[in-house]
ZATIPA-554137 format. One record per residue (C-alpha): residue in three letters; chain; x, z, y. Coordinates in Angstrom, 1 decimal, decimal comma, always signed. Example, Ala and Ser with C-alpha at 12.3 -4.5 7.8 and 13.67 -1.06 7.14 Angstrom:
<atoms>
<atom code="ALA" unit="A" u="+12,3" w="+7,8" v="-4,5"/>
<atom code="SER" unit="A" u="+13,7" w="+7,1" v="-1,1"/>
</atoms>
This chain:
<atoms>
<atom code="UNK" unit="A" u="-3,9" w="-0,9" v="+2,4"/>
<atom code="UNK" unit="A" u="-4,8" w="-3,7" v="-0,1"/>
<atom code="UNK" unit="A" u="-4,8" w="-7,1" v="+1,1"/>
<atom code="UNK" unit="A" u="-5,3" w="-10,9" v="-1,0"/>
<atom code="UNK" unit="A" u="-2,3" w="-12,4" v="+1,3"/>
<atom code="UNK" unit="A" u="+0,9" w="-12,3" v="+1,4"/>
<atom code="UNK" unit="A" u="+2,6" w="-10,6" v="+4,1"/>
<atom code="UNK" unit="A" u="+5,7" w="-12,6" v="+5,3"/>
<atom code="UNK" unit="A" u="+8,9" w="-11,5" v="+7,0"/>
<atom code="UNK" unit="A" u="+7,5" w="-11,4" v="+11,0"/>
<atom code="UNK" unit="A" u="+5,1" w="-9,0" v="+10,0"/>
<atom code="UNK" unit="A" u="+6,0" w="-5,2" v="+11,6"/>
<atom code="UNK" unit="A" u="+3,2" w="-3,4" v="+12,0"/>
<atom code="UNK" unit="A" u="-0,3" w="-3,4" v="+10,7"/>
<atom code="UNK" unit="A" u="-2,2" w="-5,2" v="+13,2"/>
<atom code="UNK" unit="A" u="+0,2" w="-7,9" v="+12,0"/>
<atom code="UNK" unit="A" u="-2,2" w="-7,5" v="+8,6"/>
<atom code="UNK" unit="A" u="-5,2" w="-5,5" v="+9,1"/>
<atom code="UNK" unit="A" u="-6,8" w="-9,4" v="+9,3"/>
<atom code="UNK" unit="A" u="-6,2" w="-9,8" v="+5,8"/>
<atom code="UNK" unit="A" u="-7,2" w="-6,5" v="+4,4"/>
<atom code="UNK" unit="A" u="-10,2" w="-6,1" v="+2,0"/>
<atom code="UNK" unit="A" u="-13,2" w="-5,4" v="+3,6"/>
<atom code="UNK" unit="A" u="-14,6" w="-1,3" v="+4,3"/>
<atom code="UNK" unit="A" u="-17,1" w="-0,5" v="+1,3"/>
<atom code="UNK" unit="A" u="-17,5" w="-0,7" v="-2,2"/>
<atom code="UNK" unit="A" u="-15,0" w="+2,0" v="-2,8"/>
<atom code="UNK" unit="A" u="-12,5" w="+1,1" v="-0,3"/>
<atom code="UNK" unit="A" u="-12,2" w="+2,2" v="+3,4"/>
<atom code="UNK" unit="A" u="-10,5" w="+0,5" v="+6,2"/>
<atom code="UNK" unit="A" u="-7,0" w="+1,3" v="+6,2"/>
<atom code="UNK" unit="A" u="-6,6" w="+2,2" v="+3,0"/>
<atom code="UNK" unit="A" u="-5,9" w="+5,8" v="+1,3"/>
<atom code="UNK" unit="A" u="-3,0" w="+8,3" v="+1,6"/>
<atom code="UNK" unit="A" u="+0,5" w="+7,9" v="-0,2"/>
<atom code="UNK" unit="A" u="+1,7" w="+11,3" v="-0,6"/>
<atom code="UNK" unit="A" u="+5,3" w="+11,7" v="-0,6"/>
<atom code="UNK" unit="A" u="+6,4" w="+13,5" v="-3,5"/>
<atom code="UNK" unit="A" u="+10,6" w="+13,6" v="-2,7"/>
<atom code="UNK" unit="A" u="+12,6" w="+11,5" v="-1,3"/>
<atom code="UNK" unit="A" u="+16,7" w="+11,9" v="-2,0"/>
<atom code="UNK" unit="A" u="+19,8" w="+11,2" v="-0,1"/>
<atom code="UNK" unit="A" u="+22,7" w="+9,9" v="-1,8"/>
<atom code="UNK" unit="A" u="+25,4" w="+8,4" v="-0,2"/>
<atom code="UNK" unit="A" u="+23,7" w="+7,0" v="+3,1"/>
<atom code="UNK" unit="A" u="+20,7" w="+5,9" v="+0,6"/>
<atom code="UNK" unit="A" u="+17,4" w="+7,5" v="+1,0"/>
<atom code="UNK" unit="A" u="+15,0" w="+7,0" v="-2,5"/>
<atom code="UNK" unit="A" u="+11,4" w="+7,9" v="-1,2"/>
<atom code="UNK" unit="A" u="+9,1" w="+8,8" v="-4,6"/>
<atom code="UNK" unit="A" u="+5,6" w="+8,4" v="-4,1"/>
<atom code="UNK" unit="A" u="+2,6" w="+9,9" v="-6,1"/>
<atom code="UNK" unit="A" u="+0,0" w="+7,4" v="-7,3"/>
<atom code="UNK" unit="A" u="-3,0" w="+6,3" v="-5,4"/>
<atom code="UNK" unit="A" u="-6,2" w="+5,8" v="-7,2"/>
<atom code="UNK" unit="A" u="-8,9" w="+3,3" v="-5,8"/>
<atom code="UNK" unit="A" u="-12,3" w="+3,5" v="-7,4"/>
<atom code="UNK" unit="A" u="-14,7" w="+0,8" v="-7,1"/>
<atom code="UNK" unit="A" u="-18,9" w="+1,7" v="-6,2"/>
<atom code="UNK" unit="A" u="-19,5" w="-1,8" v="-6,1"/>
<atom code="UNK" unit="A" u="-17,4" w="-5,3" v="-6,4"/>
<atom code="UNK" unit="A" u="-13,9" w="-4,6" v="-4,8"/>
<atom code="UNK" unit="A" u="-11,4" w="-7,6" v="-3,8"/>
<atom code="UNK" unit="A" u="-10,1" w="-9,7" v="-4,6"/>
<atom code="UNK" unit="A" u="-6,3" w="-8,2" v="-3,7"/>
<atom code="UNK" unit="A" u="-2,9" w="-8,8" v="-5,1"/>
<atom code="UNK" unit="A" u="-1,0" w="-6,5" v="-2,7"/>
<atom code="UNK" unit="A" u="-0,6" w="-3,2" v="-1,7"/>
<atom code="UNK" unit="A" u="+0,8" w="-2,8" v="+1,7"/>
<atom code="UNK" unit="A" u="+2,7" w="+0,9" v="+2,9"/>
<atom code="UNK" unit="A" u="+2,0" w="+1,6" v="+6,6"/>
<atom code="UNK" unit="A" u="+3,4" w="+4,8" v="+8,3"/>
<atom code="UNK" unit="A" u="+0,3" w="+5,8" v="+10,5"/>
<atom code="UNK" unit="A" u="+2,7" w="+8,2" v="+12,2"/>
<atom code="UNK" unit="A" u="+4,3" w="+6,8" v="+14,9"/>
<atom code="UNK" unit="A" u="+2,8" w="+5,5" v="+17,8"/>
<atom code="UNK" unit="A" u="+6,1" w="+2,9" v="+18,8"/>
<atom code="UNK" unit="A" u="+5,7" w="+1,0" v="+17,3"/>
<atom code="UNK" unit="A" u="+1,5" w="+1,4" v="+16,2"/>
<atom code="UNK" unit="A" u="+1,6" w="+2,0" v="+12,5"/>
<atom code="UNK" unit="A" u="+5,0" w="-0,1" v="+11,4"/>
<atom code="UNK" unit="A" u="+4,9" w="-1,7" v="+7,3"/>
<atom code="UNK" unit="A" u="+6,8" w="+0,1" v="+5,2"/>
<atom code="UNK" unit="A" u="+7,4" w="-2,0" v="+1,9"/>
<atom code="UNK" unit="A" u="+4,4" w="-4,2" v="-0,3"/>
<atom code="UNK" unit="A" u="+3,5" w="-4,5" v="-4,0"/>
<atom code="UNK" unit="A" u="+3,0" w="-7,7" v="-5,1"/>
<atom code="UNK" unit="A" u="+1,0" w="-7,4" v="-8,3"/>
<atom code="UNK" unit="A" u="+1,1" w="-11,1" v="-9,6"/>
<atom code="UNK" unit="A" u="-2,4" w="-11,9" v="-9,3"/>
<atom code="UNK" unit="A" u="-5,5" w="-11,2" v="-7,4"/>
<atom code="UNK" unit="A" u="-7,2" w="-7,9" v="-8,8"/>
<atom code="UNK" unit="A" u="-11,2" w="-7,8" v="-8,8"/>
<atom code="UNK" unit="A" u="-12,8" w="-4,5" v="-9,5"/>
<atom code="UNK" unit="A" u="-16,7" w="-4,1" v="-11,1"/>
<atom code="UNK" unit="A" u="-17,9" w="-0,9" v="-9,9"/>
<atom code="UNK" unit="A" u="-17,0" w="+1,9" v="-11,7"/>
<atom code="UNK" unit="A" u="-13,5" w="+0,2" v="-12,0"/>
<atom code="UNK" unit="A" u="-10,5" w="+1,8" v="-10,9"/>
<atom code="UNK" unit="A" u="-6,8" w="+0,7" v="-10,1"/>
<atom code="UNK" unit="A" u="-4,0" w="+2,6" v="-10,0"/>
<atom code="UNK" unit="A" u="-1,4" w="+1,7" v="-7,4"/>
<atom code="UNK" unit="A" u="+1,5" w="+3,3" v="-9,2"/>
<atom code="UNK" unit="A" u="+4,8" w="+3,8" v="-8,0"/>
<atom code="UNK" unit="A" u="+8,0" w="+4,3" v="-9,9"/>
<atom code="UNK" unit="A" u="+8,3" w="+8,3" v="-9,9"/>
<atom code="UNK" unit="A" u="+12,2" w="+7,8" v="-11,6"/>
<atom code="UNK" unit="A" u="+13,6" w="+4,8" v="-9,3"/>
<atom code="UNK" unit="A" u="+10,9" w="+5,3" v="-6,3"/>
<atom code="UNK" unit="A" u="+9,3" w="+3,0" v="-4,3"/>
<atom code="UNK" unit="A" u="+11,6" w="+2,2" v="-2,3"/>
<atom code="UNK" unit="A" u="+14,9" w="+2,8" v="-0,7"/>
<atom code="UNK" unit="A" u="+16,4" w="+2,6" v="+2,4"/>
<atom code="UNK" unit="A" u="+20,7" w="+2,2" v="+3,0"/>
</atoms>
């Protein structure tokens, strides 16, 4: 999900969030899109999760938002728990026709977990 604020340390899960996140339309649906887990490794106790890029494409003005939050909209306890966030610097405004790339490091992933 992309969102303009910055999620602090009490938020767990993403109606801790969803507030925040950029409104449905223009490109952008409630909720955001789909990570797709491409690997994720096991090396001593430490789990590296690589992630495939997600594309957003504007069809109108999109944002502003300067992070991109992970939920896992698996589980059910507890009700979609955050994952990690991006914080790319500054706020990000799209003009339709626009895209951004929420990339992921495919060597170091985009996260891990010890």
């Amino acid at each position: 999900m992309l969102t303009n604020t910055a999620p602090v340390a009490t938020n767990a899960v993403y109606a801790d969030v969803s507030g925040t996140e950029l409104a449905n339309g223009n490109g952008y649906t409630t909720g955001g899109a789909a990570a797709t887990t491409t690997s994720d490794t096991d090396t001593a106790g430490t789990v590296k999760v690589i992630l495939q890029p997600v594309v957003f494409t504007a069809t109108g003005a999109m944002g502003p938002f300067r992070y991109a939050i992970l939920v896992d909209t698996t589980p059910t306890t507890p009700l979609k728990p955050l994952i990690a966030f991006f914080d790319y610097g500054s706020s990000v405004t799209l003009a339709s026709g626009e895209t951004f790339t929420a990339g992921f490091d495919t060597s170091a992933g985009a996260f891990t977990i010890a």
